[in-house]
C-alpha positions in Angstrom: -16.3 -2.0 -101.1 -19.3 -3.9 -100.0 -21.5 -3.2 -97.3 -21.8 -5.7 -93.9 -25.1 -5.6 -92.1 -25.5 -5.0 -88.6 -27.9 -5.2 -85.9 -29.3 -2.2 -83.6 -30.5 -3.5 -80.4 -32.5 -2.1 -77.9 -30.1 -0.8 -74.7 -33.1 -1.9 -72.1 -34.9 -5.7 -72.8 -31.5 -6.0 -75.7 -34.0 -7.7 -78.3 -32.2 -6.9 -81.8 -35.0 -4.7 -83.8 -33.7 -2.9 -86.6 -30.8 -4.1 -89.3 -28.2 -1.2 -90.8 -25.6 -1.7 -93.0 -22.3 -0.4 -92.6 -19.1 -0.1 -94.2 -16.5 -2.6 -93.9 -13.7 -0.4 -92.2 -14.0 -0.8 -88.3 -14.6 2.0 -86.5 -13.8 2.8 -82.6 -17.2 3.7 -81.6 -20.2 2.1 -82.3 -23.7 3.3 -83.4 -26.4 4.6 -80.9 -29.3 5.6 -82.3 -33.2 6.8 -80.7 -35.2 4.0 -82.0 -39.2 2.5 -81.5 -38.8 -0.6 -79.7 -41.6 -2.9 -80.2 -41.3 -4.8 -77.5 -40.7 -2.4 -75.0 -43.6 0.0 -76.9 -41.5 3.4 -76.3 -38.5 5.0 -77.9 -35.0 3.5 -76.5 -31.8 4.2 -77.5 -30.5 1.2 -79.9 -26.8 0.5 -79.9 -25.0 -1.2 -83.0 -24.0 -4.9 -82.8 -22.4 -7.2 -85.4 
């Protein structure tokens, strides 16, 4: 099975910084990862998008 890339955007200015990619079988809950947003210049809690 092949891969689909998604985005992880930041939870507080929602700009779409890092890209993942994940597997092909939906899931019920999406991703929420600490992350470095550049933007924002601190660490922020990224949430998957597709």
């Amino acid at each position: 099975m092949a891969q689909k890339k998604a985005s992880l955007a930041c939870t507080e200015c929602g700009s779409r910084n890092y890209s993942i990619g994940v597997s092909s079988n939906p899931k019920p809950t999406r991703l929420e990862v600490n992350k470095f947003c550049k933007h924002c210049q601190k660490y922020i809690v990224h949430k998957e998008t597709r």
